[in-house]
C-alpha positions in Angstrom: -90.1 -30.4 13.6 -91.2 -28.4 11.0 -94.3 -29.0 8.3 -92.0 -28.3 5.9 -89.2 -30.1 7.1 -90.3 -34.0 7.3 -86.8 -35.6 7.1 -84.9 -33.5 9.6 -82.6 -36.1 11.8 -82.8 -38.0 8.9 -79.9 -39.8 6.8 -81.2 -40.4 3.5 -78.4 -42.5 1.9 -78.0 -42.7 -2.4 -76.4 -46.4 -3.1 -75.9 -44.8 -6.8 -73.7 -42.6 -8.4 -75.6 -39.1 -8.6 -74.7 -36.6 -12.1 -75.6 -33.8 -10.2 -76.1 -31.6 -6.5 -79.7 -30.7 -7.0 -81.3 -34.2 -5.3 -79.1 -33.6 -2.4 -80.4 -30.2 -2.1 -83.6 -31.1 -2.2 -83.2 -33.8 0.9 -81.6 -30.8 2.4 -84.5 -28.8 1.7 -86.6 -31.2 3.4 -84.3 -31.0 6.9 -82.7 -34.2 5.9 -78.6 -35.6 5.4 -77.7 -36.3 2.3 -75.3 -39.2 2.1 -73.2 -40.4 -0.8 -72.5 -44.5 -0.8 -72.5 -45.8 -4.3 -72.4 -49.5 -4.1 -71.1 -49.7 -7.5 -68.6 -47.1 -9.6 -68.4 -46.9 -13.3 -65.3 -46.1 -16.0 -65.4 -46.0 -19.5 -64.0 -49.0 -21.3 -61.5 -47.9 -24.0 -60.8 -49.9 -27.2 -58.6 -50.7 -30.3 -62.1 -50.8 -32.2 -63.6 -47.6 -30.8 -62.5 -44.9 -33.4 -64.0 -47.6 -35.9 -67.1 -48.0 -33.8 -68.1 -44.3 -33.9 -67.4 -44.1 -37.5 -69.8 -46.6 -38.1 -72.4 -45.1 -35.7 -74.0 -43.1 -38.7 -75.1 -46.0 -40.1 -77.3 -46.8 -37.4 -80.8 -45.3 -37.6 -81.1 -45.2 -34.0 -79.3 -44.8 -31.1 -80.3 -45.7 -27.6 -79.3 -44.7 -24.4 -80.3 -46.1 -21.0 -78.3 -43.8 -18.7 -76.5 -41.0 -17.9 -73.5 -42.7 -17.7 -73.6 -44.3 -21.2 -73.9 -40.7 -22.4 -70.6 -39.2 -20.7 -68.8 -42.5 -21.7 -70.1 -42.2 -25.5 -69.2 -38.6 -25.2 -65.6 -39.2 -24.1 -64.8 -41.4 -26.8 -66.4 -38.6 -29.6 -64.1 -36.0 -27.9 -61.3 -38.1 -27.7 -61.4 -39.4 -31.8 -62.8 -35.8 -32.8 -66.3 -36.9 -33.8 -69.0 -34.5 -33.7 -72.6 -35.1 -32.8 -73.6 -33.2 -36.2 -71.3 -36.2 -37.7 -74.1 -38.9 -36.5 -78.0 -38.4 -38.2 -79.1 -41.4 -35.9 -82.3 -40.6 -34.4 -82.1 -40.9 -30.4 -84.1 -42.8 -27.6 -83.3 -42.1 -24.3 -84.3 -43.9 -21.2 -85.4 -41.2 -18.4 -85.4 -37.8 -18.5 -82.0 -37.5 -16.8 -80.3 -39.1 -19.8 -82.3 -37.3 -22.7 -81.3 -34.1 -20.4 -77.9 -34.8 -20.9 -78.1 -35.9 -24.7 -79.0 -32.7 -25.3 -76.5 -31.2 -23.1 -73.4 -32.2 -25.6 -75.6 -31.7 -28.8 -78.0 -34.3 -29.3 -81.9 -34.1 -30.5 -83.6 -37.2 -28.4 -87.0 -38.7 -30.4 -88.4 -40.6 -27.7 -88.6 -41.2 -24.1 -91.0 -43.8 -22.6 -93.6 -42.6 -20.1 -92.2 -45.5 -18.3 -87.8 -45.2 -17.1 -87.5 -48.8 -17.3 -86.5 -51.2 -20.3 -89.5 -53.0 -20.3 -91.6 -50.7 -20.7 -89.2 -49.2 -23.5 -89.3 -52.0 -25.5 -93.0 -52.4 -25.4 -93.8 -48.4 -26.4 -90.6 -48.1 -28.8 -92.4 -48.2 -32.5 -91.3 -46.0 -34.9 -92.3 -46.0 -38.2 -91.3 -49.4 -40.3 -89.4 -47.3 -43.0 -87.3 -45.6 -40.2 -85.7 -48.7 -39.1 -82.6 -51.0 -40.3 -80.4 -51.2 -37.9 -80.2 -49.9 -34.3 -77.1 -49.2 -31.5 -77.4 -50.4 -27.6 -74.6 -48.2 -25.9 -74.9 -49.9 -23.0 -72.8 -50.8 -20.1 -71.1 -54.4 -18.5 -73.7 -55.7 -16.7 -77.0 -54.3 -18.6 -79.6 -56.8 -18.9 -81.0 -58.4 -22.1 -84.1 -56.6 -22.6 -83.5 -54.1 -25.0 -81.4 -56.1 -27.2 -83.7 -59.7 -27.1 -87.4 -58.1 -26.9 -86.7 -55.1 -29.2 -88.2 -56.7 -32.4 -85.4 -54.7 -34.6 -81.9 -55.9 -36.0 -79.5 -54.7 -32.4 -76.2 -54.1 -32.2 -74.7 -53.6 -28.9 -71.7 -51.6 -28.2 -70.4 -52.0 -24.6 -68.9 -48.5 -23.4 -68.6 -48.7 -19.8 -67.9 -51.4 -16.7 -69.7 -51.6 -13.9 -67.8 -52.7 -10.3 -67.9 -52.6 -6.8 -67.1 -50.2 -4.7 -66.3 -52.4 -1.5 -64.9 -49.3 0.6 -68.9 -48.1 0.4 -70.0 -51.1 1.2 -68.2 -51.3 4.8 -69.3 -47.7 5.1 -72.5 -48.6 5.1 -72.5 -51.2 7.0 -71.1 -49.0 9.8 -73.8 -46.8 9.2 -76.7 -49.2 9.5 -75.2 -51.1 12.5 -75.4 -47.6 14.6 -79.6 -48.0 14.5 -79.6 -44.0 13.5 -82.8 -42.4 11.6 -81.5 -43.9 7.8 -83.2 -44.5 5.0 -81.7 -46.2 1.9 -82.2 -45.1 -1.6 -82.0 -47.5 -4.2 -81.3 -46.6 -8.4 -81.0 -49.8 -9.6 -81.4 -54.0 -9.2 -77.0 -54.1 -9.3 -76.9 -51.6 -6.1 -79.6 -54.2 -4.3 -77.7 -57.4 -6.2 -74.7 -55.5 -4.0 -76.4 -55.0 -0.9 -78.0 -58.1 -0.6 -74.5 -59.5 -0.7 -72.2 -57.5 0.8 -74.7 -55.7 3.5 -77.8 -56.8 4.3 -75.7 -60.7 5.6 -74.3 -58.4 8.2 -77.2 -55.3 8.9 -80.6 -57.6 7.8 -83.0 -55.6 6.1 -85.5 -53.8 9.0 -84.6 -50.9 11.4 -84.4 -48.8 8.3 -86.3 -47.0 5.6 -85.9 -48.5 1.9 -87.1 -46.9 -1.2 -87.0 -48.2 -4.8 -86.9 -45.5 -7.7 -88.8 -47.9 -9.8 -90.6 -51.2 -10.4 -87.8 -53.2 -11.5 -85.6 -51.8 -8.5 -88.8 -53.0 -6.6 -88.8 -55.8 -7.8 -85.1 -57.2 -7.2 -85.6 -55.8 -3.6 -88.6 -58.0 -3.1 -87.1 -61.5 -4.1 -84.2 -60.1 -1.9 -86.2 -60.6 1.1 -86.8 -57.1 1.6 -89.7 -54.6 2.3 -90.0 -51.5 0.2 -91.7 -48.4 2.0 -91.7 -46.2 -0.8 -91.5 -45.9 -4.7 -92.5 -43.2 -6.5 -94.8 -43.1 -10.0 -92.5 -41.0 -11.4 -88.9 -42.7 -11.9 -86.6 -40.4 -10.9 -84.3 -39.3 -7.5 -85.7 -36.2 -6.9 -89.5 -37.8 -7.4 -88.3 -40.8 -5.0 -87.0 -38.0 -2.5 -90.5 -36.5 -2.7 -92.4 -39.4 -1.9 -90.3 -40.5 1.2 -90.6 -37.0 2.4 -94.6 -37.0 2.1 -95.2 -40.3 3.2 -96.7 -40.3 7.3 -96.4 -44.0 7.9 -92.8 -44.6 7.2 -90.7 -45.0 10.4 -86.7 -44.8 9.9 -85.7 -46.9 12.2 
């Protein structure tokens, strides 16, 4: 094997939906398999109240976004009632650098990013200036958690843009994959995929004879009180920083 190929023979398997090519090229650069298995897909939820909804979003003096997908699913709905990002003044907090990324893909200026991708940590660094707020929009989607909208010490709407399900044909899939004791490592974006997993997966697979990595302490942590180990988790929450760390770690075996 080469130096500069650590993962070759190696399935590394996404349980999330992935916005883009580039983190499976990178496993590819690393020898490795990319595999695609969301646990969970996502649609945008449409409305009688949305074209009032986005009217009203200039009112808000901030907006927040915690994901990629809430951006294409708020961006749908402006294409769809003709409402232009110029149209909305909000200022813009974005959790990750993924989602301010694609803010300012379709037009938007994003004011702040935690050093932290995680909504704890969000709420805990988000203070802007007393005068700047009044009123503040969650776009957020079916199964987000309370954090943001209980812990943020400001007046929160939420708007709920996009549902969250499983996607029980993945699910099967990887159990077949696991069950075949192969080189695998699992990936995991977020507590719903492990919520998933631990359900629909891990009954039938258990959780050793395979490499699991968290993107982040909260994914860690709902992994953990799942009963299972996590070998890696980057400080830096993102795929491709994930991707990095299982490919420089020595000690982690894949099965």
């Amino acid at each position: 094997m080469k130096e500069s190929e650590p993962l070759k023979g190696k399935k590394i398997v996404f349980t999330g939906t992935l916005k883009s090519e580039d983190v499976f090229e990178l496993v590819r650069h690393y020898g490795g398999e990319p595999v695609s298995l969301p646990l969970i897909k996502v649609s945008e939820l449409i409305g009688p109240t949305d074209k009032l909804r986005l009217d009203a979003s200039p009112t808000y003096d901030w907006l927040i976004f915690t994901s990629q997908t809430a951006v294409s699913a708020f961006d749908a709905k402006m294409k769809r009632h003709g409402l232009s990002v110029d149209s909305i003044p909000s200022n813009v907090a974005a959790i990750g650098t993924r989602t301010a990324a694609a803010l300012e893909k379709i037009g938007f200026s994003v004011q702040f990013i935690p050093t932290v991708f995680s909504a704890d940590v969000f709420v805990k660094e988000f203070k802007p200036q007393e005068n700047d707020i009044r009123r503040l929009l969650f776009l957020r989607g079916s199964i987000a958690g309370p954090t943001i909208s209980e812990e943020l010490p400001f007046e929160v709407d939420e708007w709920t843009i996009y549902k969250t399900e499983k996607a029980d044909e993945n699910t099967e899939a990887l159990v077949d994959l696991l069950q075949r004791k192969k080189a695998v490592s699992v990936l995991f974006a977020s507590p719903s995929a492990v919520e998933i997993f631990a359900e629909e997966v891990a009954p039938k697979t258990g959780w050793e004879g395979y490499t699991i990595g968290a993107i982040g302490h909260v994914t860690e942590k709902a992994l953990k009180e799942a009963g299972a180990p996590v070998h890696v988790r980057p400080d830096t929450y993102t795929l491709k920083h994930l991707v990095d760390k299982l490919a420089s770690r020595k000690d982690v075996t894949f099965g």
